[in-house]
C-alpha positions in Angstrom: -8.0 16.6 48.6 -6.1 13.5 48.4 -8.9 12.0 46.5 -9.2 14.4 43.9 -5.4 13.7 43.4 -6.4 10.3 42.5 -8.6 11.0 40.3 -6.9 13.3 38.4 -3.8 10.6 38.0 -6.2 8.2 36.8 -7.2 10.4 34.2 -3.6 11.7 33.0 -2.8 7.8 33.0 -6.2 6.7 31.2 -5.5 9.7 28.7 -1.6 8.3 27.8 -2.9 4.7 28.0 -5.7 5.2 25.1 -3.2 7.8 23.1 -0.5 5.2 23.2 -2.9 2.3 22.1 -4.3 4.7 19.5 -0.7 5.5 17.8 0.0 1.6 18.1 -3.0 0.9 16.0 -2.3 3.5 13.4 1.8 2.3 13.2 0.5 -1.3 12.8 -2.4 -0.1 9.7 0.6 1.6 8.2 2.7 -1.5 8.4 0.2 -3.5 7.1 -0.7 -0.7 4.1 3.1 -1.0 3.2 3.4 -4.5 3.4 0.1 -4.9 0.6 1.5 -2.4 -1.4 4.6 -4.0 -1.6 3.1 -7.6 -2.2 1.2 -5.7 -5.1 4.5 -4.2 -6.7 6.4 -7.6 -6.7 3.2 -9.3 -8.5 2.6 -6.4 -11.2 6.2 -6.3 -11.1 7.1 -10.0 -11.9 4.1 -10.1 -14.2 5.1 -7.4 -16.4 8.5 -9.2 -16.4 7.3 -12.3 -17.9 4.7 -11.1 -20.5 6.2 -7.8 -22.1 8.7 -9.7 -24.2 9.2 -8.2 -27.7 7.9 -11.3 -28.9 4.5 -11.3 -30.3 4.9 -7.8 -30.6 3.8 -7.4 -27.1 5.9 -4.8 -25.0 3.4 -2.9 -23.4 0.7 -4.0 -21.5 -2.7 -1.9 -20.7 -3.8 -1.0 -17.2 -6.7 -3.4 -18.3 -4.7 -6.3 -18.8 -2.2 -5.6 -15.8 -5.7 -5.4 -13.5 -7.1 -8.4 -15.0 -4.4 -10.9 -14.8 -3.1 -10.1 -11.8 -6.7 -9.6 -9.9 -6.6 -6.0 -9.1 -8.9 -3.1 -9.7 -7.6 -0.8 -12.7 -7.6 2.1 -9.7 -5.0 0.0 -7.8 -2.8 -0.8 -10.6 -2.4 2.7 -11.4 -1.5 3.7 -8.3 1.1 0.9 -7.8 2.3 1.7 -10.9 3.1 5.6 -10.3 4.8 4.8 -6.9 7.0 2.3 -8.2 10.5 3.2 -9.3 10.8 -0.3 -11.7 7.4 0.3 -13.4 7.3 3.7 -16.0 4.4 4.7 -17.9 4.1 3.9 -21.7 1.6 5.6 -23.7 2.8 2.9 -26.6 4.9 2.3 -29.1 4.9 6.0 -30.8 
């Protein structure tokens, strides 16, 4: 009897062990997902800044040119782009 008591505890502390390591992991891949996407938003961000002066007629820049400059895929710079609150979409000048 005293055995089976054992092994039950070794379960219920195996079981809370490997959940605790498994919410660690997923805090620490959220972390590091933030930390990228906020990396991403400063460099669009500060990009944007310096080359959508009204000179040379250029105040809007294409999801093209965004992606290609700053070496992103087209997907990813639209998606920073909706979530951040400094960046708003254009669809031109009219």
């Amino acid at each position: 009897m005293a055995e089976e008591c054992k092994i039950f505890e070794g379960i219920i502390v195996g079981t809370a062990g490997g959940a605790a390591a498994g919410l660690i992991i997923l805090f620490i891949q959220y972390i590091k997902i933030k930390c990228i996407e906020c990396c991403h938003k400063k460099r669009i961000y500060q990009w944007l800044q310096k080359n959508t002066a009204d000179k040379d007629n250029k105040r809007f820049r294409t999801t093209r040119s965004i992606a290609s400059w700053n070496n992103l895929t087209e997907d990813r710079v639209r998606y920073i782009c909706s979530i951040d609150d400094k960046i708003y979409l254009s669809m031109g000048e009219k």
